[in-house]
VOGU-3710 file (C-alpha; in Angstrom, 3 decimals, decimal comma):
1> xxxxxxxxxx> 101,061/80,827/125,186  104,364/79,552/124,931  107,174/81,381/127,466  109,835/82,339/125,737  113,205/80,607/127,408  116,067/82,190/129,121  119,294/80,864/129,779  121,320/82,460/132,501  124,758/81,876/133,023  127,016/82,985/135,953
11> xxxxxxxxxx> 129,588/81,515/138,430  127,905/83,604/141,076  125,415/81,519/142,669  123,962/84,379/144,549  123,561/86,998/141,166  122,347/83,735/139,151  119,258/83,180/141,877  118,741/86,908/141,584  118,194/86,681/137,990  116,087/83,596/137,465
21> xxxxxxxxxx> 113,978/84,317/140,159  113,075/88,309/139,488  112,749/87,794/135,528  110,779/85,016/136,012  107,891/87,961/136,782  108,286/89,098/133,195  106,356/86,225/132,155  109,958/84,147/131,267  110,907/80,754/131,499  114,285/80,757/132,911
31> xxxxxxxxxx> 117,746/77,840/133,627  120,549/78,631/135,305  123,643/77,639/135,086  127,424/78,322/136,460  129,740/77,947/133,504  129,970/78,491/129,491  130,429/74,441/129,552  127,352/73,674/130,971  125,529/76,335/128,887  126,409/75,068/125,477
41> xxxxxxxxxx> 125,598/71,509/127,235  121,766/72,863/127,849  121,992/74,864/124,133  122,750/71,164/122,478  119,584/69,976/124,494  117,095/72,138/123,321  115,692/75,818/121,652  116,790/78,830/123,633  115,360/81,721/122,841  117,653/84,120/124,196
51> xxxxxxxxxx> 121,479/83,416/126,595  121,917/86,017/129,419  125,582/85,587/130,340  129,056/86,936/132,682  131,231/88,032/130,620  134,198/87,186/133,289  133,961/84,031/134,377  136,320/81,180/135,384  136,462/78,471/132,608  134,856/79,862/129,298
61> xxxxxxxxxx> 134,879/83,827/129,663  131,615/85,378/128,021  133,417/86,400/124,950  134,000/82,798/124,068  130,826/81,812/124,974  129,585/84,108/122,599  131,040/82,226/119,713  130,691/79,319/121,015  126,876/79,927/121,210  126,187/80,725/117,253
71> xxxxxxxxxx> 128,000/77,238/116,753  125,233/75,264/118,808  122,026/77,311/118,169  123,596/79,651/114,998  121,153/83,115/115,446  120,823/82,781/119,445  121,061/86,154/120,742  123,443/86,772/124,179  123,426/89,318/126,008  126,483/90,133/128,398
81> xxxxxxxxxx> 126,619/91,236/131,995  129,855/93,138/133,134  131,042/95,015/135,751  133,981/96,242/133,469  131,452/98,838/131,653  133,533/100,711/129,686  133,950/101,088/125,461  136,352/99,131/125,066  134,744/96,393/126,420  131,340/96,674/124,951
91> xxxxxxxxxx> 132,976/96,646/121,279  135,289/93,393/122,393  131,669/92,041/123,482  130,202/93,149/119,917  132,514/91,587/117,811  132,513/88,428/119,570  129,073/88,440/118,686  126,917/89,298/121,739  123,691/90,832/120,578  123,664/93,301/123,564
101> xxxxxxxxxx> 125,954/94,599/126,315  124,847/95,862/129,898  126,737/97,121/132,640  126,741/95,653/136,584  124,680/96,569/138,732  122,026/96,379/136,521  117,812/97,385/137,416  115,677/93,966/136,836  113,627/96,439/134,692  116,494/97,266/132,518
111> xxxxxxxxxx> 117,596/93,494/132,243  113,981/92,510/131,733  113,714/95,047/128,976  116,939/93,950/127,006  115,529/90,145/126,928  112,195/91,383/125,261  114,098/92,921/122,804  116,572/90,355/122,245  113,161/88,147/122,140  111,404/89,924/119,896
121> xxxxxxxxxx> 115,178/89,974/117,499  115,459/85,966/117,308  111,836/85,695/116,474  112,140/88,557/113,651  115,431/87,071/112,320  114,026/83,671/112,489  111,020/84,213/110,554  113,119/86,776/108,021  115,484/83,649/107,329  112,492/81,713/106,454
131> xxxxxxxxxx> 111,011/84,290/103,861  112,536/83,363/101,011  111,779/79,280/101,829  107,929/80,821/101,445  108,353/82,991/98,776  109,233/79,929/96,569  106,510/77,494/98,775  103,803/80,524/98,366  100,762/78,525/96,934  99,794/82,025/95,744
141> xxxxxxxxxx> 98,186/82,786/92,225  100,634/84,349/90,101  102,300/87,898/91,404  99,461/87,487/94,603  101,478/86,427/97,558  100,015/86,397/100,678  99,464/84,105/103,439  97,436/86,457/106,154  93,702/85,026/106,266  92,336/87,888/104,131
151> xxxxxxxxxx> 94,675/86,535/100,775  93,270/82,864/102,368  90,544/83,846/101,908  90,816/85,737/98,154  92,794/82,534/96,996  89,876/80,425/97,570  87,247/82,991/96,403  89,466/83,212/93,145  89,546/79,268/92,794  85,787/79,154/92,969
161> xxxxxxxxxx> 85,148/82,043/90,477  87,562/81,458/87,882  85,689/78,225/86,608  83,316/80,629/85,526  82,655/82,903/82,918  80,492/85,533/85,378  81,135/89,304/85,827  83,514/89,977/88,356  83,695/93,569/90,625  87,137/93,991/92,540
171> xxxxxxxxxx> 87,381/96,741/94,832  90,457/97,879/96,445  92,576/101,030/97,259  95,147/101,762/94,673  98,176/99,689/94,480  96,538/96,662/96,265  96,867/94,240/93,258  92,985/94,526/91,185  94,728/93,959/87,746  96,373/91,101/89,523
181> xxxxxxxxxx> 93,476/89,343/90,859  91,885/89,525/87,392  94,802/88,183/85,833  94,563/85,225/88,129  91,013/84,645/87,253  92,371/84,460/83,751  94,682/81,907/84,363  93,001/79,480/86,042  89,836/79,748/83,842  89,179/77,830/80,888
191> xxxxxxxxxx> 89,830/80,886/78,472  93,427/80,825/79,686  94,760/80,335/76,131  92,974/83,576/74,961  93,975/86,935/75,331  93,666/89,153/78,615  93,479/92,856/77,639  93,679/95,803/80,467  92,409/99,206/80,250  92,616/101,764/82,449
201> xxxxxxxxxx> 89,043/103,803/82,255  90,870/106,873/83,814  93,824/107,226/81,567  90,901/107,287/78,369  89,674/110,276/76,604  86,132/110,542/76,574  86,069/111,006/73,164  87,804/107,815/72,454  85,823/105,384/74,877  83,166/104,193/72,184
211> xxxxxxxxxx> 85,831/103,500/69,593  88,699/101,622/72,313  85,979/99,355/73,639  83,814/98,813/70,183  85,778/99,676/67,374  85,189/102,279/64,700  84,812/101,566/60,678  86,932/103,035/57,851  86,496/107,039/57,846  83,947/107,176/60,654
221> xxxxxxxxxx> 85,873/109,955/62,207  89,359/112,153/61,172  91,853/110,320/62,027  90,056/106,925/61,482  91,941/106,149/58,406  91,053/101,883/58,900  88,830/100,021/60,373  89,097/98,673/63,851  86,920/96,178/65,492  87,145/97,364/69,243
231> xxxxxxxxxx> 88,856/95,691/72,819  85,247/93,653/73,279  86,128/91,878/70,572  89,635/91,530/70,289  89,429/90,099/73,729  86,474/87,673/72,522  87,564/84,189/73,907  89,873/85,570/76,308  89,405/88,378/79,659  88,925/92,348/79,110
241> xxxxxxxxxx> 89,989/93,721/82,014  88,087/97,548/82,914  90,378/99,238/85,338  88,876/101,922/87,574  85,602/101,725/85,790  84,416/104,402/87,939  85,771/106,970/86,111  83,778/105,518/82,881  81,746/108,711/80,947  77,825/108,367/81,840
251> xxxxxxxxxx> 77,190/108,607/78,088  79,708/105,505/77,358  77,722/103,245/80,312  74,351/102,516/78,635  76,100/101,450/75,855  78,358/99,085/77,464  75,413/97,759/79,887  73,712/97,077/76,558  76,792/95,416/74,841  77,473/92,707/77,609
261> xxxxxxxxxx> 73,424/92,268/77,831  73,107/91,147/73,676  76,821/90,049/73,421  77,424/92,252/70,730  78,530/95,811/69,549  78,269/98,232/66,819  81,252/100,131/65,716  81,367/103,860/65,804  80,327/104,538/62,117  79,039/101,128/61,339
271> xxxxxxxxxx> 75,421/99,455/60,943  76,072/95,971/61,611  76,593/94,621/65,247  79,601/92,430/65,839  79,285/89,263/68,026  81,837/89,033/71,260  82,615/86,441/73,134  84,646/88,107/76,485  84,747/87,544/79,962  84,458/91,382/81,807
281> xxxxxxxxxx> 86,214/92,094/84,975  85,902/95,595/86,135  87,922/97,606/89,003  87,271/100,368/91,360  88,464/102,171/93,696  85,953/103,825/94,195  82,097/102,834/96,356  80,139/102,720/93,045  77,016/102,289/95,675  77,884/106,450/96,379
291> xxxxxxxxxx> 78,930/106,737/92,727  74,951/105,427/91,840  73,655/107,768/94,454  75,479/110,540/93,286  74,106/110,490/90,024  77,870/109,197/88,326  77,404/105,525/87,576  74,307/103,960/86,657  72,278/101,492/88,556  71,545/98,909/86,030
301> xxxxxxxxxx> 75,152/98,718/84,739  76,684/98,553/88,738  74,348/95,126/89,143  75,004/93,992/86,182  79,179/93,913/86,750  78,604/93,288/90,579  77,573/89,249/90,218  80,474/88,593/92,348  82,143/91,037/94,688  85,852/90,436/95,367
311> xxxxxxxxxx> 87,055/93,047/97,826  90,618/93,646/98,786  92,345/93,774/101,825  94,779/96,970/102,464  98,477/95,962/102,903  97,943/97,529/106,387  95,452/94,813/107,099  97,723/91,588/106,157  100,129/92,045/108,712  103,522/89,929/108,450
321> xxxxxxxxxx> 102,247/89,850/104,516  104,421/92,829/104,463  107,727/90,638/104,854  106,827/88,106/102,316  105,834/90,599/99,406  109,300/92,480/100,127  111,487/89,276/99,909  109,254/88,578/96,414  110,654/91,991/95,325  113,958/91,628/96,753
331> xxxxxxxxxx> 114,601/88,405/94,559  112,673/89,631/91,778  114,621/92,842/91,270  117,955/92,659/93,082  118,468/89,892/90,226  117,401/92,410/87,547  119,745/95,368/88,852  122,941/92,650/88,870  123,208/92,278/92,779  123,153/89,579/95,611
341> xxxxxxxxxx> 121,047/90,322/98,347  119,850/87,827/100,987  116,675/89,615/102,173  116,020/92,309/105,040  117,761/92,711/108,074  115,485/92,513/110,943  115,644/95,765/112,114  114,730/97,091/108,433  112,124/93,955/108,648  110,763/95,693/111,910
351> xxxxxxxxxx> 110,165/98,592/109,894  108,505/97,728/106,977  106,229/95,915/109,790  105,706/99,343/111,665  104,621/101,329/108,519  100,972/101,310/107,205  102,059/100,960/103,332  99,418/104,135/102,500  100,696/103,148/98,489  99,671/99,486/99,591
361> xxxxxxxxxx> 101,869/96,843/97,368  103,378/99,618/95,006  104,827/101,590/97,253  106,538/98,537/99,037  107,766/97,596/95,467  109,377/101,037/94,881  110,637/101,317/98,565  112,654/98,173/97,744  113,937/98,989/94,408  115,391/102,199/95,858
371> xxxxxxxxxx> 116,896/100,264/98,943  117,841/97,776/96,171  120,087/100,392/94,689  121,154/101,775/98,003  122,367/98,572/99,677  125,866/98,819/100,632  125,918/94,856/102,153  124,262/91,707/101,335  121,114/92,623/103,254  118,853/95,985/103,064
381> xxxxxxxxxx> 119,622/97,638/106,220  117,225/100,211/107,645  119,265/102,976/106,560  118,702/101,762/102,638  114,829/102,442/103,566  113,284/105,698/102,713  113,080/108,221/105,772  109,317/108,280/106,279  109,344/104,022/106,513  112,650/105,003/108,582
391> xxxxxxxxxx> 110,718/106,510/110,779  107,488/104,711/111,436  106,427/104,574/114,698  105,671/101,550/116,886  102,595/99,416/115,982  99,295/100,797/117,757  99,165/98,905/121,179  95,958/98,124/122,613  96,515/98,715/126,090  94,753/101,551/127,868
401> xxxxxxxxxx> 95,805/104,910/127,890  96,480/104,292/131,584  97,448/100,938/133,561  94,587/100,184/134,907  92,406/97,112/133,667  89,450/96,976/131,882  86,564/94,693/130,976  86,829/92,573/128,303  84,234/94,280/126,232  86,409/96,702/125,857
411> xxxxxxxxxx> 89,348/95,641/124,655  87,205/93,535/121,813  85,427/96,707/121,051  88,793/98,601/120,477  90,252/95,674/118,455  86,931/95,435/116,504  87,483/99,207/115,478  90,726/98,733/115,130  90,334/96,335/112,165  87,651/98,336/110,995
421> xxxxxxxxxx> 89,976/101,768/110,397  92,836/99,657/109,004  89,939/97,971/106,778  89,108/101,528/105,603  85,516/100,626/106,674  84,540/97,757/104,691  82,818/95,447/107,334  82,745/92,416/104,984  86,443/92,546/105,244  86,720/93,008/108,496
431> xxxxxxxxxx> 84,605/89,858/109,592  87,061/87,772/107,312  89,950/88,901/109,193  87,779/88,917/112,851  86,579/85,318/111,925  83,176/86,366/112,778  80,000/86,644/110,069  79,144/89,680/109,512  75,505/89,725/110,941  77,548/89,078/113,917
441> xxxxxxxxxx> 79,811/91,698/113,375  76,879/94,210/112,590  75,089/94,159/115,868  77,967/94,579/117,687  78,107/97,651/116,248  74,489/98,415/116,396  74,779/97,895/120,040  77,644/100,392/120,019  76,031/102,586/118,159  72,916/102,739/120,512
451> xxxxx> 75,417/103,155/123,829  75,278/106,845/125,004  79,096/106,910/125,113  80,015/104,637/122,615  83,308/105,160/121,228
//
């Protein structure tokens, strides 16, 4: 692992040694030197992660090395040391740009602490800065963004299915992008040029299932005052895309297992079936494995959608994923709602990081279109956030709930888990984003499992 690098500077010889020496403990790699000159002489060298620094010295005073600083390395965060601790001070310190401020004599622990922050700040900013470079570099399919090795890993699942004209199964929580994913496969397949229709098997009446998907004739029911051929076959040469077919009425299923088994359908009303020549994708959110054992979605229908599986990953589960959907929607709608916003401050950045995104990719989208509307600068600051993504707590460490040490078994097994929760369960998923197989994955488990205090 690469230390992160520390430049100290101070005219006292003795409080310089003092520094190097003690944070090097924290795991830092650390250069001292006695003036402002020769720091911005080591800045035009190299990277510095992070400039510890006097405010009064002789030469350069820290305030001027402060500016000095974001003309060499622009970004570097500097933290000031100063035996003058009062307001007045700290706000002089501020505006000259210093990231953070501490007062003489300060406890190595405290010092120590401010550089991992100040750490953790350059590598947030830098890799905020660099969002919108990927958002328009994204090799992504359409509205899918992603670069975390589960959307790796649906990219290239997508490029090897869409070739096709099989049946497609996407599973996912709501809000993680199913309608896009099939839109994708659309696009890249050979029926492209054709049409891609949606529905959403929730939002129908049962009564008006048979008629959407096959079409009714003239005077078949009241209301039916024309004829209409059905979505089968008005997507015929193009995608129909069932959304949450889950919720599709037992006495509509048969019907539609027999439809994509002859490649035709008979309107409600009519006596003649009607060729069709569409490519289904269906949706759940819902384990239609438990749906068949409950007695709510037949067997025969379930195997004959599920040639390929496509599961999808949780936004919880795609880590710094997060940061590149929200800079998508920050171009994509501060441009709609007339303003000019650069992207996310990193403490806001931080946030949207810390929070586990229950809504997945829509409630990221509307969290941003309010702080959209909110944003008072050129940025969305964390008070433009809503208060419960405000609020989000740290990200779960995986230390020990004490100090001590433990084996390395254990830490995999809580890391294994881990994934598993944020995964909502689905081990497939989980061994993607382990880099394991899953046979692999499994007996660790079973070994768990079969441990009298397994956890």
């Amino acid at each position: 692992m690469v230390k992160s690098r520390i430049l100290v500077v101070d005219d006292d010889a003795i409080l310089r040694k003092t520094l190097t020496k003690g944070l090097g403990h924290y795991g830092f790699e650390l250069v001292g030197v006695e003036s402002g000159e020769d720091a911005l002489k080591e800045l035009g060298k190299g990277r510095w992660d992070v400039v510890l620094a006097d405010l009064q010295m002789m030469g350069m005073d820290g305030f001027e090395l402060c500016q000095r600083c974001q003309e060499v390395q622009p970004g570097i965060p500097v933290i000031v040391l100063t035996g003058f601790g009062n307001f007045e001070t700290a706000i002089a310190a501020i505006r000259a740009g210093a990231y953070d401020f501490l007062s003489k004599p300060a406890e190595l622990e405290v010092v120590a602490l401010a550089v991992e922050r100040a750490v953790a700040h350059r590598q947030l900013t830098e890799e905020v800065n660099s969002l919108r470079e990927q958002v328009r570099s994204s090799e992504g399919f359409g509205e899918l963004i992603g670069e975390s090795p589960p959307m790796r890993a649906l990219f290239d699942l997508i490029s090897r299915v869409s070739g096709t004209d099989i049946n497609v199964l996407i599973f996912g929580e709501s809000g993680t992008g199913k309608e896009l994913v099939a839109r994708a496969l659309h696009d890249m397949s050979r029926r492209k040029a054709g049409p891609f229709i949606a529905v959403n098997c929730a939002a129908l009446p049962e009564a008006l299932f048979e008629s959407e998907l096959f079409g009714h004739v003239k005077g078949s029911f009241t209301g039916a005052s024309s004829a209409r051929s059905g979505l089968l076959v008005e997507a015929s040469e193009g995608t129909l895309f069932l959304d949450e077919i889950g919720d599709m009425p037992l006495s509509v299923q048969s019907k539609v297992l027999r439809a994509l088994e002859n490649r035709t359908v008979r309107p409600v009303g009519g006596h003649k079936e009607v060729a069709f020549n569409a490519r289904l994708v269906a949706a759940s959110n819902k384990n239609l494995e438990e749906e068949v054992k409950a007695g709510r979605f037949r067997e025969d229908l379930y195997y004959r959608l599920d040639v390929v599986q496509i599961s999808l990953a949780p936004l919880r589960a795609r880590g710094n994923d997060k940061l590149l959907i929200a800079q998508h929607f920050i171009e994509r709608f501060a441009k709609d709602m007339g303003r000019e916003l650069v992207g996310l401050s990193p403490e806001a950045a931080e946030k949207i990081l810390a929070y586990d995104w229950p809504g997945n990719a829509r409630e990221l989208r509307n969290c941003i279109e309010r702080a959209i509307a909110l944003a008072r600068f050129d940025h969305i600051a964390v008070d433009d956030l809503s208060d419960k993504v405000r609020n989000a707590g740290q990200k779960t460490s995986l230390r020990a709930e004490s100090d001590d040490l433990v084996p390395l078994e254990v830490v995999e097994r809580r890391y294994i888990l881990q994934v598993l929760e944020k995964c909502g369960g689905n081990r497939s998923l989980a061994a993607r984003i382990l880099g394991v197989d899953r046979k692999t994955l499994r007996r660790k488990i079973k070994v768990w499992d079969e441990e009298p205090d397994a956890s």
